[in-house]
C-alpha positions as CSV (number, residue, x, y, z in Angstrom):
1,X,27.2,-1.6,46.7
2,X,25.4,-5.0,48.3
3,X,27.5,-4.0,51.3
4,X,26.6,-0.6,51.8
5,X,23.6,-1.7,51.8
6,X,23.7,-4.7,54.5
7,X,25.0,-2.0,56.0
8,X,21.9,0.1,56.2
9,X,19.6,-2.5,56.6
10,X,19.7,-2.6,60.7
11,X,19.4,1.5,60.5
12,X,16.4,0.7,58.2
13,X,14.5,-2.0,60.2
14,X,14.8,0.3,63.2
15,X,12.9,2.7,61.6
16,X,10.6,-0.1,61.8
17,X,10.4,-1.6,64.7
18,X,11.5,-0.1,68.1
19,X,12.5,-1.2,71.6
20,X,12.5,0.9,74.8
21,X,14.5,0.1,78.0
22,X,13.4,2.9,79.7
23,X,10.4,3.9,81.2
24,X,9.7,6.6,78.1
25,X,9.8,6.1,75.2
26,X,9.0,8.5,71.9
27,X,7.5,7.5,68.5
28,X,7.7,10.1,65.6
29,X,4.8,11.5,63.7
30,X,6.4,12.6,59.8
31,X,5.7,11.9,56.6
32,X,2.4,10.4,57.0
33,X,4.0,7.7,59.1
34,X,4.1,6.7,62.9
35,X,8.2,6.2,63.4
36,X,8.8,3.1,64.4
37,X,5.7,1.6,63.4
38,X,5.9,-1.2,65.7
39,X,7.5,-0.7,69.4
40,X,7.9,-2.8,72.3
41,X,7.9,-1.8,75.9
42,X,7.6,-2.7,79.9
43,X,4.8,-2.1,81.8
44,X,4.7,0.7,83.3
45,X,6.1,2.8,80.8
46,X,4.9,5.8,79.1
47,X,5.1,6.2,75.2
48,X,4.9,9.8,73.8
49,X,4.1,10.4,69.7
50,X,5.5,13.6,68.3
51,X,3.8,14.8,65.5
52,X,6.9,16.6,63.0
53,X,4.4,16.1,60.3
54,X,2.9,19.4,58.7
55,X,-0.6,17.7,59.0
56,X,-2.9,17.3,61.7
57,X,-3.1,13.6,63.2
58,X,-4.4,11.7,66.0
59,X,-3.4,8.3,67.4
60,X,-6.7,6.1,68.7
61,X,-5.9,2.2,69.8
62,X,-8.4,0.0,68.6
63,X,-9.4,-1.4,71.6
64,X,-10.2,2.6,73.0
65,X,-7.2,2.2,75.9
66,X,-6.4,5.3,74.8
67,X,-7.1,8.1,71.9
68,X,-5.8,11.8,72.0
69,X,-6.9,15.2,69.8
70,X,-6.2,16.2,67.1
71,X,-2.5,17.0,66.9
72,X,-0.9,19.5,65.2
73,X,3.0,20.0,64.2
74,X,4.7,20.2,67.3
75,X,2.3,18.9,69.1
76,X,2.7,15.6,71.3
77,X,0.4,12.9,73.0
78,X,1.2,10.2,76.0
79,X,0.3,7.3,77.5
80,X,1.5,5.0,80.0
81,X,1.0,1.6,79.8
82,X,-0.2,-0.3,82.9
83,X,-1.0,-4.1,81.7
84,X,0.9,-6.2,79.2
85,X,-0.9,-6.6,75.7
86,X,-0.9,-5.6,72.3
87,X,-2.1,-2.0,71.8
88,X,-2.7,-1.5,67.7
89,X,-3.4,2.1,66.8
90,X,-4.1,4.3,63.9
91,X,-4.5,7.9,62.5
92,X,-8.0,8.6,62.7
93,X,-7.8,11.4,60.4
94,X,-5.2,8.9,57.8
95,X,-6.6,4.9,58.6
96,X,-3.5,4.0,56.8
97,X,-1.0,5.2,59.1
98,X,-1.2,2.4,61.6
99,X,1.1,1.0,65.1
100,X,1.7,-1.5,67.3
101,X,2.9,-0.8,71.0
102,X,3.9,-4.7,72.6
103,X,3.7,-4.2,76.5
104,X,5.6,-7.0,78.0
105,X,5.4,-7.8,81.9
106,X,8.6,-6.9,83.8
């Protein structure tokens, strides 16, 4: 049973904590979460959130780089990230359901 479970343990942690290669990237709106929570990308790239939750939600960066509407189940929101930082972000609607986009120079 322990191994089953190492086993699951990198499928886990990548729910977690993402890494794009490309110049898009998607994060996942469901269950009150923001899929991977934590993401890491180039400059340059866009990141798109895809609300699959039943619920309305927004994602708003703390630092106001970027904010969309309200979204609704299906619904999606970009933004492309032109300087390397640390972008944290939250649910407006839920303050709990927080991210972290890591823009790292090419």
């Amino acid at each position: 049973m322990f191994t089953r479970s190492l086993k699951l343990a990198p499928a886990m942690l990548l729910m977690l904590i993402g890494t794009s290669r490309g110049d898009e990237s998607h994060i996942v709106i469901k269950d009150f979460m923001f899929m991977p929570m934590a993401m890491s990308v180039p400059v340059g790239s866009t990141v798109t959130w895809d609300n699959e939750d039943g619920e309305p939600h927004t994602v708003v960066s703390l630092d106001g780089a970027f904010r969309s509407q309200a979204l609704d189940e299906k619904d999606h929101f970009s933004h492309q990230f032109n300087q390397a930082g640390t972008f944290k972000y939250i649910c407006s609607i839920h303050p709990k359901m927080v991210g972290t986009i890591t823009v790292t120079a090419k």
